[in-house]
C-alpha positions as CSV (number, residue, x, y, z in Angstrom):
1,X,-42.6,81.2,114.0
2,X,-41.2,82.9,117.2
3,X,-40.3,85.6,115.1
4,X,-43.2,85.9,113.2
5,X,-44.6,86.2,116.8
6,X,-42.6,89.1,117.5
7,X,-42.2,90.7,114.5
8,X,-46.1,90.7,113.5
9,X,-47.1,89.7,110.5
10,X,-47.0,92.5,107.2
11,X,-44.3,94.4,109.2
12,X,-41.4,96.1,108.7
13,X,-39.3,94.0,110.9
14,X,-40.3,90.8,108.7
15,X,-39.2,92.6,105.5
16,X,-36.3,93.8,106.6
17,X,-35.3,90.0,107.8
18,X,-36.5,88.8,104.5
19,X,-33.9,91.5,102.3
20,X,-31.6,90.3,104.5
21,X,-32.3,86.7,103.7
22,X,-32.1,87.7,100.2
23,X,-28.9,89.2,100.2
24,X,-27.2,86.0,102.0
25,X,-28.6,84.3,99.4
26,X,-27.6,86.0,96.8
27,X,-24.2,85.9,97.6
28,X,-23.1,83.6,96.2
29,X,-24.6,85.1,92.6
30,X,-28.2,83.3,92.6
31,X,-30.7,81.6,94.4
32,X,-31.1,77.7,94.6
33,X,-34.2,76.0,94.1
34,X,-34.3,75.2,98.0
35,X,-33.2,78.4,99.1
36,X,-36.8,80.3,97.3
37,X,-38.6,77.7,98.4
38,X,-37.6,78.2,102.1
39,X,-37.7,82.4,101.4
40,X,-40.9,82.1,100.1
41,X,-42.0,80.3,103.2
42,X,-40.4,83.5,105.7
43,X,-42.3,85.9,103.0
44,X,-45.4,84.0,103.7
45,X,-45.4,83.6,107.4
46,X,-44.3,87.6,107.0
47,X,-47.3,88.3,105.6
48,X,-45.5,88.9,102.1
49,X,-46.8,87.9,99.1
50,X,-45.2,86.2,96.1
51,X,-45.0,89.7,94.1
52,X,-43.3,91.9,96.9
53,X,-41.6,89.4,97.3
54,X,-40.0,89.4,93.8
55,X,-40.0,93.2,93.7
56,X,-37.3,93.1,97.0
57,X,-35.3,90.4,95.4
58,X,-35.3,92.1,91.6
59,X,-34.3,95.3,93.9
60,X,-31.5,93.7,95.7
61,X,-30.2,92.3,92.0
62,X,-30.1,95.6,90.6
63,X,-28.3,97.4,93.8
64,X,-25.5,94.5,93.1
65,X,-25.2,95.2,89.6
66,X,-24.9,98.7,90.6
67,X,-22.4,98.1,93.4
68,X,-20.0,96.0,90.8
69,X,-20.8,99.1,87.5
70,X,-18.0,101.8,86.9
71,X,-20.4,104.1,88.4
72,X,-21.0,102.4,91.9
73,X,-17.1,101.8,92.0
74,X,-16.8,105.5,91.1
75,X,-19.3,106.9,93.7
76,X,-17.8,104.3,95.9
77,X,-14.7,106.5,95.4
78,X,-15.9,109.1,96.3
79,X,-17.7,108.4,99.3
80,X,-14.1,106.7,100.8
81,X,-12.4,110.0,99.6
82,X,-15.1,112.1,101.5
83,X,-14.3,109.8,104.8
84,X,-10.7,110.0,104.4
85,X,-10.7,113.8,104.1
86,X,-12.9,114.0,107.5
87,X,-10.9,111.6,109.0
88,X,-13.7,109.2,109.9
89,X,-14.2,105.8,109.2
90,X,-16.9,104.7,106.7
91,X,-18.8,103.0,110.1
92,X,-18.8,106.6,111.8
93,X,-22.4,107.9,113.1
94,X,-24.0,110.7,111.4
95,X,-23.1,112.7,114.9
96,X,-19.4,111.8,114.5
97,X,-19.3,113.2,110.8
98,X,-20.7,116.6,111.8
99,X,-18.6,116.9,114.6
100,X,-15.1,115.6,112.5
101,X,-16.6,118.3,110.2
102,X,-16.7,121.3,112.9
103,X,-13.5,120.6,114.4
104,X,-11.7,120.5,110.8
105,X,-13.3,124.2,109.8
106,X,-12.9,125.5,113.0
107,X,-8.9,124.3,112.4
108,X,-8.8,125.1,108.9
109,X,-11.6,128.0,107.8
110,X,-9.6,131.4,106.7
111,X,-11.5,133.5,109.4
112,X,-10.3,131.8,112.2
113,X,-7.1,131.5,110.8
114,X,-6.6,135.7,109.6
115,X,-5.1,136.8,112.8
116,X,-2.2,134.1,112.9
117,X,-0.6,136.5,110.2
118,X,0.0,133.4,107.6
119,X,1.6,134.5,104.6
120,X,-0.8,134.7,101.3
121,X,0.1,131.3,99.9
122,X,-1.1,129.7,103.6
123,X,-4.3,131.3,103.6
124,X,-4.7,130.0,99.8
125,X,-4.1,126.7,101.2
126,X,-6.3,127.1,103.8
127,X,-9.4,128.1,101.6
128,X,-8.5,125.0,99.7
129,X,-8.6,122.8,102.5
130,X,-11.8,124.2,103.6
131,X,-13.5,123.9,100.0
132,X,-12.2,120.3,100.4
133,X,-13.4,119.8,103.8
134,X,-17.0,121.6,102.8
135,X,-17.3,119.3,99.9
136,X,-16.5,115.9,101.5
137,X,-19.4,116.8,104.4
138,X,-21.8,117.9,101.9
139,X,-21.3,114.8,99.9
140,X,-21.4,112.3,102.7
141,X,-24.7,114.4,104.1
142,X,-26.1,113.7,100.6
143,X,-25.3,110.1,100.2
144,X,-26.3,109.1,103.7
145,X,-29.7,111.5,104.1
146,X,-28.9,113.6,107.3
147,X,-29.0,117.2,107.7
């Protein structure tokens, strides 16, 4: 009820508490008897009715299925590649990404790199490295919504 106080009632803040409930309790791969009964309670205090309420948790099933598919393993993957090449950590901020992303063009691009007289095969392996570099930051702006 104290949060309910805080949080307002038909709020953001109360649905977000409420996916996170769900989550927990679908953990452990369903929810108990007890468990809905007490999540339905939150939803209504929230302000949530019974059908939103099943819309978040048939939501949250489906992003789990997802997660566990060849393709969310696969774009999983990918993401963890993406991080790897920039050198950041999955964690990193959006601000950390862009900036892991300057420093390794401004290391790597060809321009900068064209009066260092590198030999042909360097400078091939320098546009490389920055096609690698341009593709992990694009993908990582993609999957995480940032410009």
């Amino acid at each position: 009820q104290r949060l309910v106080a805080l949080a307002g009632r038909g709020g953001d803040l109360g649905r977000a508490f409420l996916r996170l409930q769900l989550r927990i309790a679908l953990a452990d791969g369903g929810i108990h008897g007890r468990e809905r009964a007490l999540l339905w309670t939150m939803a209504g205090e929230f302000g949530i009715g019974r059908v939103e309420f099943a819309q978040m948790e048939a939501v949250l099933r489906a992003q789990r299925g997802f997660a566990r598919s060849e393709r969310g393993r696969a774009e999983r993957e990918i993401a963890d590649r993406a991080y790897d090449v920039l050198g950041v950590p999955a964690s990193a901020s959006d601000g950390d990404i862009k900036q892991a992303y300057r420093r390794l063009m401004n290391r790597y691009h060809p321009d900068k790199l064209a009066s260092k007289n590198l030999s042909a095969e360097d400078l091939s392996g320098a546009e490389e490295r920055t096609r690698e570099i341009r593709s992990a930051y694009e993908t990582l702006k993609s999957r995480r919504g940032f410009r």
